[in-house]
MOPAC internal coordinates of N, CA, C and O (Angstrom, degrees):
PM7 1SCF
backbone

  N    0.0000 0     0.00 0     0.00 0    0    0    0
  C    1.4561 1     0.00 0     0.00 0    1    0    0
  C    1.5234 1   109.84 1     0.00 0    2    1    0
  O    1.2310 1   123.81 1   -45.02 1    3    2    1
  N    1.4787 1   110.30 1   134.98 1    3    2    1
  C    1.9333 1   117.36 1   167.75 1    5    3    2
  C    1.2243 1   110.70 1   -59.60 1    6    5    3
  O    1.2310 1   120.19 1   147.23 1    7    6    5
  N    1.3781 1   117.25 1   -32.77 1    7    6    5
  C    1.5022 1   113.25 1  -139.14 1    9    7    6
  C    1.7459 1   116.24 1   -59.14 1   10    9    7
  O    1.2310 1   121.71 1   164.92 1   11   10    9
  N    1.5574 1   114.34 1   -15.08 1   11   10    9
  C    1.0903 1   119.97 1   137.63 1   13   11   10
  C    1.7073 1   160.49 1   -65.72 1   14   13   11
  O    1.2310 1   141.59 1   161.73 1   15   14   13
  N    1.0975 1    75.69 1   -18.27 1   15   14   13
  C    1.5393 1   100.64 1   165.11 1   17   15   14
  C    1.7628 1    97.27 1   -85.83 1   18   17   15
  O    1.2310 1   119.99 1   137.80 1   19   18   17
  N    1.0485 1   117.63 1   -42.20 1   19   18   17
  C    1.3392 1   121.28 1  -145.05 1   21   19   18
  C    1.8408 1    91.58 1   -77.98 1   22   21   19
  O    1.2310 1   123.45 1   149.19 1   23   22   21
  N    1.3322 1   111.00 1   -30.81 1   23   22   21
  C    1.5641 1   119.26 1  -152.61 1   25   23   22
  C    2.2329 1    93.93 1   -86.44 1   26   25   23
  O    1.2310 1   131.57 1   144.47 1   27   26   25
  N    1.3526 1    95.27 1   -35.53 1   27   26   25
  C    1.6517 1   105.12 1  -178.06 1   29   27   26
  C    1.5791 1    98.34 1   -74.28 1   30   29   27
  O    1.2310 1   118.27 1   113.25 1   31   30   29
  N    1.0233 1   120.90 1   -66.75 1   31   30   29
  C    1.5775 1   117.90 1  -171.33 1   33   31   30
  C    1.6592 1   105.15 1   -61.26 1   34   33   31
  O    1.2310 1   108.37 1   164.54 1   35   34   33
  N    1.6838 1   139.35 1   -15.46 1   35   34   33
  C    1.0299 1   134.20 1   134.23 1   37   35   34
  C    1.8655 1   136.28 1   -37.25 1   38   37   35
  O    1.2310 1   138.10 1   123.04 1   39   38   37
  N    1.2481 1    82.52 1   -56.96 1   39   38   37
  C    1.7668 1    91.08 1   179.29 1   41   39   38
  C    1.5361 1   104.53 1   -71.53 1   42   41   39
  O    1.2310 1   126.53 1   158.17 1   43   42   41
  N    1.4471 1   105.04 1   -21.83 1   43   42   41
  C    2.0956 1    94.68 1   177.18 1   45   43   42
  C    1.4459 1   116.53 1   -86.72 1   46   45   43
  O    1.2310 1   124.69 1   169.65 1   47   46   45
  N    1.5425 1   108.61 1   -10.35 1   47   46   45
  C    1.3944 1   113.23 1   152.79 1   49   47   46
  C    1.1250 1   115.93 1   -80.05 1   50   49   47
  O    1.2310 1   106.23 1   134.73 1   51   50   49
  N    1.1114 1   143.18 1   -45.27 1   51   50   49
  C    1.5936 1   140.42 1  -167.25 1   53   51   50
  C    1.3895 1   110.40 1   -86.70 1   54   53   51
  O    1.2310 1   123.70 1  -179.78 1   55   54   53
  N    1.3152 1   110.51 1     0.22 1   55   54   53
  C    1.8901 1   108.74 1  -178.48 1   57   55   54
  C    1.7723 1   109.85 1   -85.08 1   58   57   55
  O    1.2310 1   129.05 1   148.47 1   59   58   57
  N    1.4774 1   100.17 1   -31.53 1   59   58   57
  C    1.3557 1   111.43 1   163.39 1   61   59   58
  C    1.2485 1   129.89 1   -49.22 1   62   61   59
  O    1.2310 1   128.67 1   141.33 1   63   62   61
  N    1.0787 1   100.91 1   -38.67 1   63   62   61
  C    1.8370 1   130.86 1  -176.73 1   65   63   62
  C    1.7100 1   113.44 1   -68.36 1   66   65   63
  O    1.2310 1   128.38 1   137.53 1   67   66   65
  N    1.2487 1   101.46 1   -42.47 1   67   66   65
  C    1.4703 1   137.50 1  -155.12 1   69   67   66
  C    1.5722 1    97.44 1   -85.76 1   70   69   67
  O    1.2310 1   122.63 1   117.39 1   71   70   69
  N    1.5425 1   112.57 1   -62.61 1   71   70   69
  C    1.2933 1   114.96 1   168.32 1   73   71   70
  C    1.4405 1   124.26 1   -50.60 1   74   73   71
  O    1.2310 1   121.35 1   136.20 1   75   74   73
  N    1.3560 1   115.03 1   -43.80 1   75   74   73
  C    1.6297 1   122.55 1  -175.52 1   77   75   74
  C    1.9016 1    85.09 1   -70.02 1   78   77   75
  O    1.2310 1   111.23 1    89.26 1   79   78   77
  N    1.2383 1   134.12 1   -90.74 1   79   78   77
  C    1.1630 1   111.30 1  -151.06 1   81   79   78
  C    2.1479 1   127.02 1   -68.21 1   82   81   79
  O    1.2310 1   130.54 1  -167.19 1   83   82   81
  N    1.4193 1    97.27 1    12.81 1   83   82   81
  C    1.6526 1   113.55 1   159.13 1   85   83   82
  C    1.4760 1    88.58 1   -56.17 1   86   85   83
  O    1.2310 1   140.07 1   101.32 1   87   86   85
  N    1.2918 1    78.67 1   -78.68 1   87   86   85
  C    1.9015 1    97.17 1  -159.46 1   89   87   86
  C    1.5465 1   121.52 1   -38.95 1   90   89   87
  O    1.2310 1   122.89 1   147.35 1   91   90   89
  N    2.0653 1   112.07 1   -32.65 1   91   90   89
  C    1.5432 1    85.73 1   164.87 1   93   91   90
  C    1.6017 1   127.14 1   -93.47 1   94   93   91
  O    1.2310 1   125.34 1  -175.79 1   95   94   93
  N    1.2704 1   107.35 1     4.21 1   95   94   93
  C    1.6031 1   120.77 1   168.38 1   97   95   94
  C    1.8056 1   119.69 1   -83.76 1   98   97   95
  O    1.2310 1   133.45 1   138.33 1   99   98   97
  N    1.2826 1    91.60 1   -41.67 1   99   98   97
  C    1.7516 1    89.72 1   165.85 1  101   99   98
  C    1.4184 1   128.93 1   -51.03 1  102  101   99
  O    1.2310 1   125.30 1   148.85 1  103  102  101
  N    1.3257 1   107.42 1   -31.15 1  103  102  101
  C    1.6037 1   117.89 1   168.33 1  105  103  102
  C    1.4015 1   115.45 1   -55.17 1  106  105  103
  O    1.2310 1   117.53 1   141.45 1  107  106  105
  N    1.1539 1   122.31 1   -38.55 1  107  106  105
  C    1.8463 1   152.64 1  -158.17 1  109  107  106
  C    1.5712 1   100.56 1   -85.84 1  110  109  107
  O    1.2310 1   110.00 1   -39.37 1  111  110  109
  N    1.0500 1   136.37 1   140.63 1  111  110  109
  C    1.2832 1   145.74 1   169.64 1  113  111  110
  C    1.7204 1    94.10 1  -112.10 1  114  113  111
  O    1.2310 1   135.54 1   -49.99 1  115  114  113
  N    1.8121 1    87.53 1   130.01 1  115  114  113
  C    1.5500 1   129.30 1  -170.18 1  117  115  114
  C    1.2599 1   110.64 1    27.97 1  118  117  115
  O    1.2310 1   134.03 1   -84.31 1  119  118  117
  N    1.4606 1    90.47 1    95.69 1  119  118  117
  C    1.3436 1   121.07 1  -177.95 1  121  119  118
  C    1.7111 1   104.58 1  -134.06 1  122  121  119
  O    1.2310 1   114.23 1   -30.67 1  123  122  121
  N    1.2604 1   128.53 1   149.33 1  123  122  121
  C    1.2769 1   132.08 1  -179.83 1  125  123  122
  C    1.6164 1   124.21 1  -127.16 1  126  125  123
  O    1.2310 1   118.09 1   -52.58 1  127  126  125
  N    0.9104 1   121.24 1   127.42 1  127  126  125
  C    1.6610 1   118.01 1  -174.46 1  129  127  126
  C    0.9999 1   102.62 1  -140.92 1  130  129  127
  O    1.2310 1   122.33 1   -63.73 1  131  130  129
  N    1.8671 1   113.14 1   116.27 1  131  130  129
  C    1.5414 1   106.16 1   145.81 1  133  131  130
  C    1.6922 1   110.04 1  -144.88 1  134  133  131
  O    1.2310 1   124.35 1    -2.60 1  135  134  133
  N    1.1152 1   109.26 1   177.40 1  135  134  133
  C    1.6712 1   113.80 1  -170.33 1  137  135  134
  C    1.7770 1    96.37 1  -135.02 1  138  137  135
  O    1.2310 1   127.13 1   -42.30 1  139  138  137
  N    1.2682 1   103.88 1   137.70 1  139  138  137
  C    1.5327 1   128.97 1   153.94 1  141  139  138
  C    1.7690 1   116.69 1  -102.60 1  142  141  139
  O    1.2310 1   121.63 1   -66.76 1  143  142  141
  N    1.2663 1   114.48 1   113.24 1  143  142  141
  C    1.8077 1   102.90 1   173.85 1  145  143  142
  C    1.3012 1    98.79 1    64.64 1  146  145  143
  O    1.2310 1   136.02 1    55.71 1  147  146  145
  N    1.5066 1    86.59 1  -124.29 1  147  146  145
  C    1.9799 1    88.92 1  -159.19 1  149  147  146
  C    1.6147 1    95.98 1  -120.72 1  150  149  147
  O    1.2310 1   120.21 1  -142.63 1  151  150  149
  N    1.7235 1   117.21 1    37.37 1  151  150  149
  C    1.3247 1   119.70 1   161.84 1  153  151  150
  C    1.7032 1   128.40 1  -117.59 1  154  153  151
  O    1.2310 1   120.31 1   -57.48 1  155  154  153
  N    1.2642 1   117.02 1   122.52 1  155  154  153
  C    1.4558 1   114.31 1  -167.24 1  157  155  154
  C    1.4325 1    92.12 1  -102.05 1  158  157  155
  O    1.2310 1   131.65 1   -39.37 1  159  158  157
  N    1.7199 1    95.12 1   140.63 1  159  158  157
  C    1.5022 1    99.33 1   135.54 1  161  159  158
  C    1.7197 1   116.83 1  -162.89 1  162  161  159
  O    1.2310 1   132.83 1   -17.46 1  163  162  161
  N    1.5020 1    92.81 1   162.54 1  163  162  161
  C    1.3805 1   112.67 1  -168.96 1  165  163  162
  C    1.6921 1   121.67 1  -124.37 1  166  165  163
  O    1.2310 1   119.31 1   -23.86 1  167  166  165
  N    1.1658 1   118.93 1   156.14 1  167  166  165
  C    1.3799 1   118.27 1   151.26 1  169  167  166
  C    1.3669 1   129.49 1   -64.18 1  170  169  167
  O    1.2310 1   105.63 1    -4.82 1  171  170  169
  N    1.1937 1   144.24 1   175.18 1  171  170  169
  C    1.1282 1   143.94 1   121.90 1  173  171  170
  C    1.1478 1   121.67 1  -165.29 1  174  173  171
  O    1.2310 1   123.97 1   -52.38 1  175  174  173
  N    1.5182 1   109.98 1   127.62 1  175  174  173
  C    1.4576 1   144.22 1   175.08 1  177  175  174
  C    1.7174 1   125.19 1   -59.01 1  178  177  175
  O    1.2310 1   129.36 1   153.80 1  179  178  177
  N    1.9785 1    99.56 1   -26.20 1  179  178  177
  C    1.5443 1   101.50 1  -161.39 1  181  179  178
  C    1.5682 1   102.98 1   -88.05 1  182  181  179
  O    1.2310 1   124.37 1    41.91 1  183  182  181
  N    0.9313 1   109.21 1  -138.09 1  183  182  181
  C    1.8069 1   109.63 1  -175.18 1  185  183  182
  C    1.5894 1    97.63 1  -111.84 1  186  185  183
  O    1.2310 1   126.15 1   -28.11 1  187  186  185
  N    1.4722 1   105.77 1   151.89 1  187  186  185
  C    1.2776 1   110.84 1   164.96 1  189  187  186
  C    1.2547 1   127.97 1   -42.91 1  190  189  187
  O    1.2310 1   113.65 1   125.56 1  191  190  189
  N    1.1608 1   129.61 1   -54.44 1  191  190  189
  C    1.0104 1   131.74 1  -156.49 1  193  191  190
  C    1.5016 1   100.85 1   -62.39 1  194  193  191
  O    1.2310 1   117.18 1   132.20 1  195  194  193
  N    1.5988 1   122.97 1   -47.80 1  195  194  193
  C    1.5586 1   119.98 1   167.33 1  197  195  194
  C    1.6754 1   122.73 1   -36.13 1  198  197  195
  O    1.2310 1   132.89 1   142.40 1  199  198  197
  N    1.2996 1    92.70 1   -37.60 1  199  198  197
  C    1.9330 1   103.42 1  -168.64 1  201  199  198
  C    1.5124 1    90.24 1   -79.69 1  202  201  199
  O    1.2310 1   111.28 1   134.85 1  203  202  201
  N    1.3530 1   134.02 1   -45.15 1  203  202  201
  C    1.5557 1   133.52 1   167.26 1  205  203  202
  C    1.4987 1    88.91 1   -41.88 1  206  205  203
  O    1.2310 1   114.15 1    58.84 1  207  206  205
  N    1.3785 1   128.67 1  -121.16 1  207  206  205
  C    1.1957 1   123.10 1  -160.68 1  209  207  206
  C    1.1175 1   140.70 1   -14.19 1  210  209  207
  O    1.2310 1   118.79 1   139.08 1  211  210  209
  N    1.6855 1   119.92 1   -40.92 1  211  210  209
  C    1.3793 1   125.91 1   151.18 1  213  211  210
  C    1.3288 1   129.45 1   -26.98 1  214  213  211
  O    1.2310 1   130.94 1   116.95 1  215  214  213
  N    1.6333 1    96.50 1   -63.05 1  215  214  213
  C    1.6512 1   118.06 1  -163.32 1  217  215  214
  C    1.1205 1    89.53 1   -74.80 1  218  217  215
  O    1.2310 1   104.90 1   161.54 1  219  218  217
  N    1.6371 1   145.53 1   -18.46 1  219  218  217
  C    1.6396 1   123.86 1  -179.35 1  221  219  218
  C    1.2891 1   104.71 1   -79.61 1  222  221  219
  O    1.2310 1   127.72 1   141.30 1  223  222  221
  N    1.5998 1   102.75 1   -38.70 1  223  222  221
  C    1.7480 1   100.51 1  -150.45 1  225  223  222
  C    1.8576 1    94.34 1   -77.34 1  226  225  223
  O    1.2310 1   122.43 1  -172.52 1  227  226  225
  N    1.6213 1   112.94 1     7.48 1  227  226  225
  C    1.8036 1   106.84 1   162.11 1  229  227  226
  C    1.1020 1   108.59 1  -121.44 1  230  229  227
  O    1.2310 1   121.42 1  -174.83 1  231  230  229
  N    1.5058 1   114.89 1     5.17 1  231  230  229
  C    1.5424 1   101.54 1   158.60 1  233  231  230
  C    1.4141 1   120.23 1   -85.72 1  234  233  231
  O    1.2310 1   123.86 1   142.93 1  235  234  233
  N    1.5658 1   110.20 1   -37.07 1  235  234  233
  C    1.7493 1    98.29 1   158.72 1  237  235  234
  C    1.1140 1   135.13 1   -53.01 1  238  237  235
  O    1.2310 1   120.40 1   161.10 1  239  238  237
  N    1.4037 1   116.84 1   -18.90 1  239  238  237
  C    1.5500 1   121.15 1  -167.24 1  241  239  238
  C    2.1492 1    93.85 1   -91.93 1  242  241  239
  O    1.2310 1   137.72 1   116.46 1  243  242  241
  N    1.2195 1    83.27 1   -63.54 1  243  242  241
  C    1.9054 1    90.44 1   172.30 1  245  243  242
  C    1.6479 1   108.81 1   -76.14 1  246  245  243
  O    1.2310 1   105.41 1   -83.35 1  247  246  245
  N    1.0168 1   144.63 1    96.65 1  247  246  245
  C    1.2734 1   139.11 1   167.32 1  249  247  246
  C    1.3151 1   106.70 1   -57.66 1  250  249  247
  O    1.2310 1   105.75 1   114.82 1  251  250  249
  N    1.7641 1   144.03 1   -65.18 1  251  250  249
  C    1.3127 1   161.89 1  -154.45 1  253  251  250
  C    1.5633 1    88.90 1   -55.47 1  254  253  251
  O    1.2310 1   116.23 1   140.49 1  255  254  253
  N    1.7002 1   124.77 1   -39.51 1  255  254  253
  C    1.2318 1    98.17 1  -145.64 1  257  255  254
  C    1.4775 1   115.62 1   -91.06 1  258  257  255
  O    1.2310 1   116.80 1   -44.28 1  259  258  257
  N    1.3808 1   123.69 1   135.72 1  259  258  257
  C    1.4663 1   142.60 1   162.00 1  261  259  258
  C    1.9003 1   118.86 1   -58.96 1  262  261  259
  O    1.2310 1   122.06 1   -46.32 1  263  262  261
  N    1.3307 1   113.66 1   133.68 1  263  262  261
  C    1.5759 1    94.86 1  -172.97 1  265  263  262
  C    1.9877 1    85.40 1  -126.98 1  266  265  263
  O    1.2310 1   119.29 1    -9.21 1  267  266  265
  N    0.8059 1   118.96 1   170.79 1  267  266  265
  C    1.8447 1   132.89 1  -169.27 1  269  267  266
  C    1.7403 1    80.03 1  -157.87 1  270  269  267
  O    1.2310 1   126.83 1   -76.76 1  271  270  269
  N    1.6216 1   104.47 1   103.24 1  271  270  269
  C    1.6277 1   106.61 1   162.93 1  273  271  270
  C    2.2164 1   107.56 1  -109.91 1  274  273  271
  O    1.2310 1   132.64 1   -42.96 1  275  274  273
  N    1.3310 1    93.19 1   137.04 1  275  274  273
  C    1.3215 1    91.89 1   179.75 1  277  275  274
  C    1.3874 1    91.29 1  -125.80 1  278  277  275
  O    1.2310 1   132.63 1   -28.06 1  279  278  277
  N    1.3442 1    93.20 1   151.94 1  279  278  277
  C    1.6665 1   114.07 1  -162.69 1  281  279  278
  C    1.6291 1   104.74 1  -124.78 1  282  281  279
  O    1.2310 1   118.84 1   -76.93 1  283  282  281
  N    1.1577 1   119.81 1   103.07 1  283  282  281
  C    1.7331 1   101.55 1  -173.18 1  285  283  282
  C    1.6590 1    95.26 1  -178.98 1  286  285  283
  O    1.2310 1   130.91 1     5.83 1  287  286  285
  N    1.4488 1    96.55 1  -174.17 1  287  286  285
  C    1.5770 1   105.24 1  -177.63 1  289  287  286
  C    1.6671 1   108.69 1  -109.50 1  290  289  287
  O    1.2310 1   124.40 1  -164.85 1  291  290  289
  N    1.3400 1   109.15 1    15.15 1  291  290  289
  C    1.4376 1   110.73 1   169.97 1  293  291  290
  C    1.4267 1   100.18 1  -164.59 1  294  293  291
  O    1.2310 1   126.06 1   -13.06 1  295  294  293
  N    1.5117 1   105.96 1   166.94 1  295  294  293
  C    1.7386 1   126.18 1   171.82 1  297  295  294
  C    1.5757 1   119.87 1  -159.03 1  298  297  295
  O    1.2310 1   122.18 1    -2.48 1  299  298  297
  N    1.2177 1   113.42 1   177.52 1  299  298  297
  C    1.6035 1   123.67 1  -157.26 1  301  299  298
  C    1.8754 1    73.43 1  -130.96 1  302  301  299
  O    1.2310 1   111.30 1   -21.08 1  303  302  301
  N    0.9213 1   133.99 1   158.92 1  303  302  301
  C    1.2498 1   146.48 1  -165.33 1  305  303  302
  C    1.8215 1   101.32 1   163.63 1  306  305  303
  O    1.2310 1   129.97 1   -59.76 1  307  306  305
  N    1.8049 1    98.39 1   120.24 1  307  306  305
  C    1.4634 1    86.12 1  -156.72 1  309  307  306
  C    1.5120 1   147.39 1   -13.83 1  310  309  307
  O    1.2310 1   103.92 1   108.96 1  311  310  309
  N    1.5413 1   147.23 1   -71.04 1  311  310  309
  C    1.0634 1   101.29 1   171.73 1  313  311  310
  C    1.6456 1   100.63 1  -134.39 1  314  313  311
  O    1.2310 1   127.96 1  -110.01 1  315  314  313
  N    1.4151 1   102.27 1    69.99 1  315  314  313
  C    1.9913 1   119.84 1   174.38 1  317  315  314
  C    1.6993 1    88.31 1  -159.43 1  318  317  315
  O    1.2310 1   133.61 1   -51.73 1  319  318  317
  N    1.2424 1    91.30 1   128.27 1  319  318  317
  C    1.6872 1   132.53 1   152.11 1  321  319  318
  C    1.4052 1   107.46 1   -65.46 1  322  321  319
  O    1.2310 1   108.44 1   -64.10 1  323  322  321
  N    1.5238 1   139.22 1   115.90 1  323  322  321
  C    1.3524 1   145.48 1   120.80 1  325  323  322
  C    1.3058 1   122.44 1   -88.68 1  326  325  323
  O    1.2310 1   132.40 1   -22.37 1  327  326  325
  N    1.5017 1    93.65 1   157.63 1  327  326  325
  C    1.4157 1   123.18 1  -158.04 1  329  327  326
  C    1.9394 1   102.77 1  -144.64 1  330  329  327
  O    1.2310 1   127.24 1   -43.83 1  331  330  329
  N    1.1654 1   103.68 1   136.17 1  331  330  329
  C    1.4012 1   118.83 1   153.74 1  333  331  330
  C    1.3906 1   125.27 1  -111.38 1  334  333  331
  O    1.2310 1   128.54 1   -79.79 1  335  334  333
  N    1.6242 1   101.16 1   100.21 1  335  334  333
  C    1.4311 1   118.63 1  -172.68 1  337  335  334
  C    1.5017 1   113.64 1   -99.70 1  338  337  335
  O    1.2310 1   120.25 1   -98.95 1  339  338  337
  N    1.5728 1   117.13 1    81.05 1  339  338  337
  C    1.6501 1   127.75 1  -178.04 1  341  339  338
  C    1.1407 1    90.23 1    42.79 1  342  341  339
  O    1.2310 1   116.87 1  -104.27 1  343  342  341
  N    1.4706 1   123.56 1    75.73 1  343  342  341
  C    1.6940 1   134.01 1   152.11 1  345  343  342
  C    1.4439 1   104.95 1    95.53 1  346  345  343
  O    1.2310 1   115.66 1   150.68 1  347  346  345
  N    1.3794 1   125.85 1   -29.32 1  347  346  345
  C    1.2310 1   116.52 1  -166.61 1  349  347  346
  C    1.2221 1   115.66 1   -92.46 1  350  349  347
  O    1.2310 1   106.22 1   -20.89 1  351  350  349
  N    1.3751 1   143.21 1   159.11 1  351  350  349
  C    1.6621 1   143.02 1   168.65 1  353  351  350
  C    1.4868 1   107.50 1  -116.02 1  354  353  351
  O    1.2310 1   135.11 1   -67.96 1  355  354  353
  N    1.7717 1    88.38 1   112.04 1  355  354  353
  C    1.7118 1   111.47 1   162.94 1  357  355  354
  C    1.3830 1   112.36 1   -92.54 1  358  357  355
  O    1.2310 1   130.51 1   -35.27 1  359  358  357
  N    1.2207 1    97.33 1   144.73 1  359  358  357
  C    1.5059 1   120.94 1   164.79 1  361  359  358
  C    0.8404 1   147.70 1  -133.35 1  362  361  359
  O    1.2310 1   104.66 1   -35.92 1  363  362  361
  N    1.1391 1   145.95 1   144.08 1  363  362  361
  C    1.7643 1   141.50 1   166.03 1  365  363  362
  C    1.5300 1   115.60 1  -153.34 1  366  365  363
  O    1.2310 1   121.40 1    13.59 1  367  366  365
  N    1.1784 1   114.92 1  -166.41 1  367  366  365
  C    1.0455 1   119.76 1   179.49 1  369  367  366
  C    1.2572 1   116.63 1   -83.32 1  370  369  367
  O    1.2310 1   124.53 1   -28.09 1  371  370  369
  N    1.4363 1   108.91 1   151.91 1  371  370  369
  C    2.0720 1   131.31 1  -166.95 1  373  371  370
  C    1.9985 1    96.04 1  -114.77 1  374  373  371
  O    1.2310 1   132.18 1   -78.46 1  375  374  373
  N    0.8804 1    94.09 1   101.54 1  375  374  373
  C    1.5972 1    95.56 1   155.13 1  377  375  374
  C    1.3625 1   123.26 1  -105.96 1  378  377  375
  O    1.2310 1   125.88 1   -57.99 1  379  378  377
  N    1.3684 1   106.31 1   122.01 1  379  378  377
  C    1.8058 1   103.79 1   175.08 1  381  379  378
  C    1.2928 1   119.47 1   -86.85 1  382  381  379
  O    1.2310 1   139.08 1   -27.57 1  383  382  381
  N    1.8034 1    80.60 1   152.43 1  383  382  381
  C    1.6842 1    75.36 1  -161.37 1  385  383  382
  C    1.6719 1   138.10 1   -79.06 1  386  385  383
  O    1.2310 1   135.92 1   173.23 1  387  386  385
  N    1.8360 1    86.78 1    -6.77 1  387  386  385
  C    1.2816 1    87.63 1   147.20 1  389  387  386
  C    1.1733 1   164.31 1  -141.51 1  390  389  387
  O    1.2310 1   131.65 1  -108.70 1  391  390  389
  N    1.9706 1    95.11 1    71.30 1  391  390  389
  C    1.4735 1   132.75 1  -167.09 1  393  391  390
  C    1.7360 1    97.25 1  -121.88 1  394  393  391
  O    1.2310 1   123.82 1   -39.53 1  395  394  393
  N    1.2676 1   110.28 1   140.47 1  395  394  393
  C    1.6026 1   110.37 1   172.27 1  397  395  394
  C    1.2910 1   117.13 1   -67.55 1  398  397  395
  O    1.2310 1   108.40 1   -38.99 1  399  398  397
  N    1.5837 1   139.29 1   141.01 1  399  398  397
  C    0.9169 1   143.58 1  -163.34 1  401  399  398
  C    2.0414 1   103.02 1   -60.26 1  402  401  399
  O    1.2310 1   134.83 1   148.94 1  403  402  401
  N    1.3818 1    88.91 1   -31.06 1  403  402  401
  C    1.5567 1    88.04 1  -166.87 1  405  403  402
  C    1.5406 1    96.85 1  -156.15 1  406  405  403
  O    1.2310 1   127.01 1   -31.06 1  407  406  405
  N    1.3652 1   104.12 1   148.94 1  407  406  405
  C    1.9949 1   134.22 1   178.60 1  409  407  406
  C    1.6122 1   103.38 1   -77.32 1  410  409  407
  O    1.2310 1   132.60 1   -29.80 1  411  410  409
  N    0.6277 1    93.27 1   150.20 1  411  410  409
  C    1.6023 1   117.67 1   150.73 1  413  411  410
  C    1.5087 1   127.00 1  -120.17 1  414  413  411
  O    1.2310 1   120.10 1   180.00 1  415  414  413

């Protein structure tokens, strides 16, 4: 099977990706970035219109890539719940609802 090959030569594409948008959040005080696979996500504190510009100036560079922006004071992000609690970020765990809470 590739699918290992396929998953490493993925992450050396997406580390590129990963680095450019560190770098415009690192500037930013409390800001958060992390990625699972081939899903990012981030905070951001600045104004839209910045995160617009961002997301173009890597959509020209990445054409393929698709972005889903949610704008709010909470999210479901695979399987942990965040929250922005007056500056702070809560968390816990996200169970879907239609996955059993627990295996056997």
């Amino acid at each position: 099977s590739n699918s290992g090959l396929i998953e490493t030569l993925s992450n050396i594409y997406l580390n590129r990706m990963d680095n450019f948008l560190i770098d415009q959040s690192s500037t930013k005080q409390n800001e958060f970035y992390g990625r699972y696979q081939n899903q990012i996500f981030f905070t951001w504190n600045q104004s839209l219109n910045e995160l617009e510009q961002i997301l173009k100036s890597m959509k020209s560079e990445y054409h393929h890539l698709s972005f889903d922006i949610h704008i709010g004071k909470n999210l479901n992000y695979l399987d942990l719940y965040l929250e922005n609690r007056h500056g702070l970020l809560y968390s816990r765990v996200h169970h879907q609802p239609n996955q059993q809470p627990y295996t056997l």
